[in-house]
Structure formats: C-alpha cells, structure tokens
C-alpha angles and dihedrals in degrees: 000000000000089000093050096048084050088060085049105052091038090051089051090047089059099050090047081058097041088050090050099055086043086060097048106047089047087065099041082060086057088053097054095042085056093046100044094048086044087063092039088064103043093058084040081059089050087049089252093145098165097050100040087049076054090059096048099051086055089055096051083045090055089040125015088184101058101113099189087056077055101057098027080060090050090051089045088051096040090050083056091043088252094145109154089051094050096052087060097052089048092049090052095050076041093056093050096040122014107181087063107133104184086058091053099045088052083046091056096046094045089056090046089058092051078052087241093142092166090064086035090056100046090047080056100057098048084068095055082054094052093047120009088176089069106101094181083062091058091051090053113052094034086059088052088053091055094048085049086059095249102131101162088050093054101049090062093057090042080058092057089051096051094049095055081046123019093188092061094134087175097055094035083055090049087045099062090038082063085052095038083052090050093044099250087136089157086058102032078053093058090050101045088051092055090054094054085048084061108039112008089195103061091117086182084068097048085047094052093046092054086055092051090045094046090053089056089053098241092126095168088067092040091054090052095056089046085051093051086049094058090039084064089037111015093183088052096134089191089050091050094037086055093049100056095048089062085047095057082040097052090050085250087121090143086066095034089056092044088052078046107057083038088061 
C-alpha cells in the first residue's frame, strides 16, 4: 500500500509540475504577443507598413487568438491596399469578438476602399449599434449611404450626429447635400448657411450653395458663392467648372468661355 500511495503522490507531483510549466509558458507567449504587437505599432505610427505587418505576424504566431495583433495587421494591409487581405485580418478579430469596434471600423473602411459601399455600409452600422453615442459612427455611415446613392437613409443618421453635437459642420454639410439630392433647396440652403456661420472657409459649403441657388434659378447669387469658394481655392476646378455652368445659364457665355479656355 505504501508503495502505491508513493506512485501517487509522485505521479501527482508530476502533473502539479506539468501544470506549472504549461502555465507559464503560456504566459510567456502573452508576453511575446504583447511585445511583438507593441513594436508593430510603433513602426505602423512611422508609416513602416511592411515591417510592422512583420511584427504582427510574430505576435499572431505567439498568440492566434490576440485579437489586437489581428486588427493592428488589418490597419498595417490596408495601409498597403492590401484590402482583401485586410478583410480577412478584421473578420478573424470579428469571429472571436464580435463587438470589436475598431475591427469593424477597419472592416468598413477596407470595403470603402474597394468602393463596396453596401458591405461598408453594413460594417458601418454595426458600429452605431455598438455605440449610438459615437457621433463620428453616424457620420459615417450616413456618408456611405450617400455614396451608395441613398440619400433619404443617410439624412436620419446625420441627424443622429447633429443631435449628440449640434455643432457637427461635417454632418450638417452632408446633411444638406442629402436635401440638395432630393431637391429641398430651400432646406439644403439653411443648412448650408449654418455650416459657413461656423467655418467661412468651408469651401465645400460655398460650392454646394451655388448648386441650391442655381436650381432655383438665381444664378447671380450662385456666381458669388462660386466666387467665395475660389476666393478660399482658387485652382478648385469644381469650383471653376460650376461657375461657368451658371454663367452660360445666366446668358454671361463670353466669361464662361474665357473661364473655359483658363481651366
């Protein structure tokens, strides 16, 4: 019996020490992952795409399910446009947790860039669900909706946007391009007009105005926010392109060709 209860407690003993290195080495593996992921970014942040991509891969290796070394290696290929690639670095930091928002952030830009605003878009959502109190995820997914062409989708989520910040001047822009798409120039004009109180050099603004005053046929005033608009970019060929269109409209053609052969 004596020599039965010494195996035992031998054999436990193995299994306590066995138990032990596991858990260590296991650690020391965190470690690594960390470390390894620390240096990617730090050549990510010095634009070093391709050896920080290098660093990452040595963390996932450490540690498949870092999810940080996952995402960080999605930022580093898209950065390369490397976008397939990177769609499949965010979905794996996605499978293990999918409430990660910077995955799905880098999973809606990587799809924007492939100019697939409907998965974009989708990606994008996902985020105003995950935080409704993100203002910055509004705007974003209310912009996609607007490159898709979905102009009445997008106005409710810059309205989101603008009530968590009323000062919002990007998403009250987006917002009256939304009404300037559906033809509420009247509406896309107040808003437009609230964007240049707040920053009298958003030449965007002054651009998009022209446009709503245009459509309403008052192409003097048109031709003086083009004008404000060069006065901000003066090799704004939008701007210039625009300008000329509401001179040709307004029976002015001699100044319209003469922008013309400038262009």
């Amino acid at each position: 019996m004596e020599g039965t209860d010494l195996k035992r407690n031998q054999l436990l003993l193995y299994f306590i020490i066995l138990s032990i290195f596991i858990m260590s080495d296991s650690g020391t593996c965190i470690d690594a992952s960390k470390n390894y992921d620390s240096m990617g970014n730090k050549l990510y942040s010095a634009g070093n795409y391709s050896e920080a991509m290098d660093y990452f891969n040595k963390s996932i290796d450490q540690n498949s399910s870092y999810i940080d070394a996952w995402v960080h290696k999605g930022n580093a290929q898209k950065a390369l446009r490397q976008y397939n690639a990177s769609l499949i670095s965010y979905n794996r930091a996605i499978a293990s947790n999918s409430k990660n928002q910077p995955a799905w952030s880098g999973l809606s830009d990587s799809y924007s860039a492939r100019k697939d605003y409907v998965n974009a878009s989708s990606a994008a959502a996902v985020l105003t669900r995950l935080d409704p109190k993100n203002k910055g995820y509004w705007f974003k997914n209310g912009t996609l909706l607007q490159l898709r062409g979905d102009f009445d989708r997008a106005r409710p989520d810059f309205d989101q946007a603008i009530a968590l910040d009323p000062k919002y001047k990007d998403a009250i822009y987006r917002k009256a391009i939304s009404e300037l798409a559906v033809n509420d120039t009247d509406q896309a004009i107040e808003l437009l007009d609230q964007v240049i109180a707040s920053d009298d050099k958003y030449k965007q603004a002054y651009n998009a105005k022209g446009q709503a005053l245009e459509a309403q046929g008052k192409y003097e005033l048109a031709i003086a926010a083009y004008d404000r608009a060069l006065e901000i970019d003066a090799k704004w060929t939008l701007a210039l392109t625009n300008k000329m269109h509401a001179m040709i409209e307004s029976g002015n053609k001699r100044e319209a060709v003469d922008i013309f052969l400038r262009m």
